[in-house]
C-alpha positions as CSV (number, residue, x, y, z in Angstrom):
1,X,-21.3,10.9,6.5
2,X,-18.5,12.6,4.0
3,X,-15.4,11.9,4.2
4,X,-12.3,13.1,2.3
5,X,-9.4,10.7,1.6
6,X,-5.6,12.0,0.0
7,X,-2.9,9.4,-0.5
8,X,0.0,12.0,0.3
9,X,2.5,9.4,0.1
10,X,3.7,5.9,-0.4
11,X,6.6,3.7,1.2
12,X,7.8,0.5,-0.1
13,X,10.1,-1.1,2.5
14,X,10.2,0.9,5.5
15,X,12.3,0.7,8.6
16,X,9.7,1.1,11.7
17,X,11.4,2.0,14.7
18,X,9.0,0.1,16.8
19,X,8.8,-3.4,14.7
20,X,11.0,-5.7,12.7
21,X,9.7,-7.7,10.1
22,X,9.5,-11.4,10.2
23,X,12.0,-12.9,7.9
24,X,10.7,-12.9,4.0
25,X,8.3,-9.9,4.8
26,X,8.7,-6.2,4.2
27,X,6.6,-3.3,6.0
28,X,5.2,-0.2,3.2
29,X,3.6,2.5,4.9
30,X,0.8,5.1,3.1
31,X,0.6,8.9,4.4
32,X,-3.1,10.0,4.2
33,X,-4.9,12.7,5.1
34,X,-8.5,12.1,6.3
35,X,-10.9,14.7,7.0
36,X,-14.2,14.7,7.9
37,X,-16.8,17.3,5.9
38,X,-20.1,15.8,8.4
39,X,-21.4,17.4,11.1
40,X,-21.0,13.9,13.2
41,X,-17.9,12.4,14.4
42,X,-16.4,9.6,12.4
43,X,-15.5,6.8,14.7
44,X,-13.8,3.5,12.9
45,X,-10.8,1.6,12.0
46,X,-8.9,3.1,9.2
47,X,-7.2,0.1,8.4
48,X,-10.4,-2.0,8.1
49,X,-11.0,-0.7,4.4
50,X,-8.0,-0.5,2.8
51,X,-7.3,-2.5,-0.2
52,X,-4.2,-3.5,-1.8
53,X,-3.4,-5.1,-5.5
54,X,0.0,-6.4,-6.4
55,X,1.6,-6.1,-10.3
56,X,0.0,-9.4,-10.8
57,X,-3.9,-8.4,-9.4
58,X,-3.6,-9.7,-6.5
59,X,-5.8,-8.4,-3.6
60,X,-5.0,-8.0,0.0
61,X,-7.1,-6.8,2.8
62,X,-7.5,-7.2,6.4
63,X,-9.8,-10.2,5.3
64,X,-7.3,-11.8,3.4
65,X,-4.9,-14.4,4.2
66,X,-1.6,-13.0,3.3
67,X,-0.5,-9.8,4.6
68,X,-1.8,-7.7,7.1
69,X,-2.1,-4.1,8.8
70,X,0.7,-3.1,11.0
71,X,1.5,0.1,12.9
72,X,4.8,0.9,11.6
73,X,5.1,4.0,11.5
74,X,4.1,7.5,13.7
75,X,1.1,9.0,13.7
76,X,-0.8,5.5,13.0
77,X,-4.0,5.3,11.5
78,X,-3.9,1.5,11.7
79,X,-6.0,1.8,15.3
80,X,-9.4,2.9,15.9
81,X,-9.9,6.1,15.2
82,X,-11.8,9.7,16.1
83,X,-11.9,12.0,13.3
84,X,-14.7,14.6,14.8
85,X,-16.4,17.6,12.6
86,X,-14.8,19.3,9.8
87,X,-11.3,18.7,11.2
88,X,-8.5,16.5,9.4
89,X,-5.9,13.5,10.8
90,X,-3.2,12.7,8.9
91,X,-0.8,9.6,9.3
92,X,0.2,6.7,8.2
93,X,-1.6,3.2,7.5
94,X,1.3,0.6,7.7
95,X,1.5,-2.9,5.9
96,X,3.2,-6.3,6.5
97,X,3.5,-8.1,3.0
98,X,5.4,-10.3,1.5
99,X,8.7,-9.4,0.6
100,X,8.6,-9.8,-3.3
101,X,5.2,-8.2,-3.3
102,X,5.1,-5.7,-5.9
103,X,2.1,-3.4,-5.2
104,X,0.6,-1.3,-8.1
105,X,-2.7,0.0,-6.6
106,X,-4.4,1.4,-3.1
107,X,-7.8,1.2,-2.9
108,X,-9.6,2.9,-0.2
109,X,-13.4,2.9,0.3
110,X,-15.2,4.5,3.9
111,X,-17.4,1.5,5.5
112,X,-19.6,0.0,2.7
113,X,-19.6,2.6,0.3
114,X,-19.2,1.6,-3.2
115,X,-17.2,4.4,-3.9
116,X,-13.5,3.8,-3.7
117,X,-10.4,6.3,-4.1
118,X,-8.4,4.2,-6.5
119,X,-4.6,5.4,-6.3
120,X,-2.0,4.2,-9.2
121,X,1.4,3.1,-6.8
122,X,4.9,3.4,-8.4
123,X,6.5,0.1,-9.7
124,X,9.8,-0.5,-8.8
């Protein structure tokens, strides 16, 4: 299976017009663009292999304790997903995090594969 992964764009605090936040969290929402160079349909959860590191190295992940996946924003890629044959979706994989969480990198890695897209996030 190949799979190409762009982070298009990043949002720190963003207003979903679906969700509020619970008080002392924040949503940030990532626009990528996924497409599929196989022969075979793709079939997953997008948000299942996302990683997240703060400014202090902090990892989060849907295995971890604090912060979590959350469909904030349209098109979602938080849900399970279809990406068939050399086609593309592109959307966005919301976030609920802490609100003083200061994220500095996205790490993104398809299933089990060691290979991870490793993006450099804006401070501040």
């Amino acid at each position: 299976m190949r799979l190409r992964i762009a982070l298009l764009d990043y949002r720190d605090r963003v207003r979903s017009p679906y969700y509020r936040p619970p008080r002392g969290q924040k949503f940030v929402a990532f626009r990528l663009r996924i497409s599929n160079l196989s022969r075979r349909n793709w079939i997953g959860t997008l948000a299942s292999w996302a990683q997240l590191v703060d400014s202090k190295g902090r990892t989060y992940s849907v295995l971890g304790r604090v912060g979590r996946p959350w469909p904030v924003l349209a098109p979602t890629l938080n849900n399970g997903s279809t990406i068939r044959p050399r086609h593309t979706l592109t959307g966005y994989l919301g976030w609920l995090l802490p609100k003083r969480v200061e994220l500095s990198t996205f790490r993104y890695s398809f299933g089990l594969s060691p290979v991870a897209g490793v993006w450099a996030l804006p401070l501040g």
